[in-house]
C-alpha positions in Angstrom: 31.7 -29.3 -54.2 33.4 -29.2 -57.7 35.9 -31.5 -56.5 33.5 -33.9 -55.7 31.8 -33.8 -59.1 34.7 -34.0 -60.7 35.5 -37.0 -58.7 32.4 -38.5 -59.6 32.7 -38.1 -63.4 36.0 -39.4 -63.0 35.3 -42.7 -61.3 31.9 -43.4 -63.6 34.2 -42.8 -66.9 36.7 -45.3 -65.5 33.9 -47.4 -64.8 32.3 -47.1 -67.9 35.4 -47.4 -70.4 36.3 -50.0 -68.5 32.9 -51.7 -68.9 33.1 -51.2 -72.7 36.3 -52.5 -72.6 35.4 -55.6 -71.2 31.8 -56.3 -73.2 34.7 -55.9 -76.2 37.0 -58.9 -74.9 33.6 -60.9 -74.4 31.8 -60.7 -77.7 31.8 -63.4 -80.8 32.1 -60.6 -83.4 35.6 -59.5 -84.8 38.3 -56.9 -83.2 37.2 -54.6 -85.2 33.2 -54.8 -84.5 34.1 -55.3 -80.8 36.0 -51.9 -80.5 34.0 -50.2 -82.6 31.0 -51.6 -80.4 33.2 -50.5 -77.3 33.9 -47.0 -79.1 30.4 -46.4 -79.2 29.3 -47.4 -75.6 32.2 -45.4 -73.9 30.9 -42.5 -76.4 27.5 -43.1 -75.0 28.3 -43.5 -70.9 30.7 -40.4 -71.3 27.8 -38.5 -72.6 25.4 -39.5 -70.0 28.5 -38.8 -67.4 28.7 -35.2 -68.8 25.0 -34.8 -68.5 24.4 -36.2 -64.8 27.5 -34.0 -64.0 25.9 -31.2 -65.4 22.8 -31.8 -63.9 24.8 -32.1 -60.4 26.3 -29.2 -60.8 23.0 -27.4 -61.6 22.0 -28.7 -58.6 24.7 -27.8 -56.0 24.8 -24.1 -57.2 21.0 -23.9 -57.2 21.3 -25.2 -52.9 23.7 -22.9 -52.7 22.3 -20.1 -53.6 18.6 -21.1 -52.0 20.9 -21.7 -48.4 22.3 -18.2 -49.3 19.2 -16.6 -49.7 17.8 -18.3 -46.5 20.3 -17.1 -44.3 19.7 -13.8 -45.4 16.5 -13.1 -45.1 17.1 -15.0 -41.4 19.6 -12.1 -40.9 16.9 -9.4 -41.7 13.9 -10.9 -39.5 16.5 -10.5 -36.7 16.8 -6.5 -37.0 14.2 -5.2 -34.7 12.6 -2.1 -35.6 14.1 -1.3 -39.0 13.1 1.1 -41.4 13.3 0.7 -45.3 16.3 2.3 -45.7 17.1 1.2 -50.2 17.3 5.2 -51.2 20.1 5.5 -48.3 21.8 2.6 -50.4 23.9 3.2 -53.8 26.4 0.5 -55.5 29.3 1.2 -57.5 30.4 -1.4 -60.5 31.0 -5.0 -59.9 34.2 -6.5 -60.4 35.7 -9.9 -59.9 38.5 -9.9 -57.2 41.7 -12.1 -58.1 40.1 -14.9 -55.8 37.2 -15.0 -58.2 34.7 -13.5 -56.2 32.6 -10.4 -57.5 32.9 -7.3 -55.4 30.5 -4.0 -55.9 31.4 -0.9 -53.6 28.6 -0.3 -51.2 27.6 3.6 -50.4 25.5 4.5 -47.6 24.6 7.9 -46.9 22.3 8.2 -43.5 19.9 10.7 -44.3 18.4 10.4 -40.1 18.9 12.7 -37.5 20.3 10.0 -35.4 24.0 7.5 -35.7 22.1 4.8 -37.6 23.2 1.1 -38.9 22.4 -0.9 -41.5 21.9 -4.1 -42.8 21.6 -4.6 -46.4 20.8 -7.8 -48.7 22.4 -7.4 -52.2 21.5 -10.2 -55.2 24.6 -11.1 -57.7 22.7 -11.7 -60.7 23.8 -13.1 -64.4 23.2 -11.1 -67.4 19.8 -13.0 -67.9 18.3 -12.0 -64.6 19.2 -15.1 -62.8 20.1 -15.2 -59.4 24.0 -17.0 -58.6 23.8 -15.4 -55.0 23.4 -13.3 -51.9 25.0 -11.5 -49.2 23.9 -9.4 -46.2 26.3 -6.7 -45.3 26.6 -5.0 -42.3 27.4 -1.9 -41.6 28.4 -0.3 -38.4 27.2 3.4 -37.0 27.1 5.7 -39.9 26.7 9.4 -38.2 23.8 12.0 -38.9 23.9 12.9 -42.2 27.3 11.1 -42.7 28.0 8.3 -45.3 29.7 4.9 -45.1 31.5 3.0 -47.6 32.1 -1.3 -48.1 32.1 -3.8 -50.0 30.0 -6.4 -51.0 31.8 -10.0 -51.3 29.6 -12.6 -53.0 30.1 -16.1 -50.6 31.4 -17.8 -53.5 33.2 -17.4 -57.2 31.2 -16.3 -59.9 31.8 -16.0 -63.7 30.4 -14.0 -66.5 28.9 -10.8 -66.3 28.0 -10.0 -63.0 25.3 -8.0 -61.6 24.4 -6.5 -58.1 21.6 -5.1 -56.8 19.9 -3.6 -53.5 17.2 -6.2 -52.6 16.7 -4.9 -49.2 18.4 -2.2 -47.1 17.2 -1.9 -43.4 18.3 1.1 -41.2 18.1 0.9 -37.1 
């Protein structure tokens, strides 16, 4: 997806210095005016490049992150006869792995009688609250009164300062 808006502002700044650059070698006014004049409209089409790029980018992170969350909560309509399981669920600190990708050790501690599993739905936030994405982890059998550790891998790289936290936590 990057690549492909970085191609894009790539071709439209060819496209647009290139435009200047001719509507330069076209006008009556001197050199000088012209390349000024040529300056100014590669100035102003590089700006408008940024901000459609920006905009795109906005855009594809924003579907990312609403096909994320979609396929989670798909995940956690399929558990049949779960129980609200968040207190079960505690989360270390987040860190970002050398891929890029934040990671936040998952604890589970199955407070049931009964060999239980778990599905749980963990939000990476930003520092201003704003959600970059989701996961759903599973977790196999965790005994009676036994705890289970993972990880939590956001589906993507994130920057900044990462958060994570339990959104949902089934246990069945």
């Amino acid at each position: 997806m990057k690549r492909q808006v970085n191609r894009c502002v790539s071709a439209a700044l060819v496209i647009m210095v290139g435009g200047a650059g001719l509507s330069g070698c076209s006008s009556n006014k001197p050199a000088g005016s012209a390349a000024s004049s040529a300056a100014s409209a590669a100035r102003s089409g590089a700006s408008a490049v940024a901000s459609a790029a920006s905009s795109a980018a906005a855009s594809a992170v924003s579907s990312a992150v609403a096909s994320a969350e979609a396929a989670a909560e798909a995940a956690l309509a399929n558990v049949k006869g779960g129980l609200n399981a968040k207190a079960d669920v505690t989360l270390g600190s987040v860190v970002t792995s050398s891929g890029g990708r934040a990671e936040v050790p998952v604890g589970i501690t199955n407070h049931d009688s009964k060999a239980r599993r778990y599905t749980i739905l963990i939000n990476f936030s930003d520092q201003s609250g704003n959600l970059l994405d989701m996961i759903v982890l599973d977790v196999p059998e965790t005994a009676a009164g036994g705890t289970a550790h993972a990880t939590a891998r956001s589906n993507r790289n994130l920057t900044g300062t990462i958060t994570a936290e339990v959104r949902n936590a089934l246990r069945y």
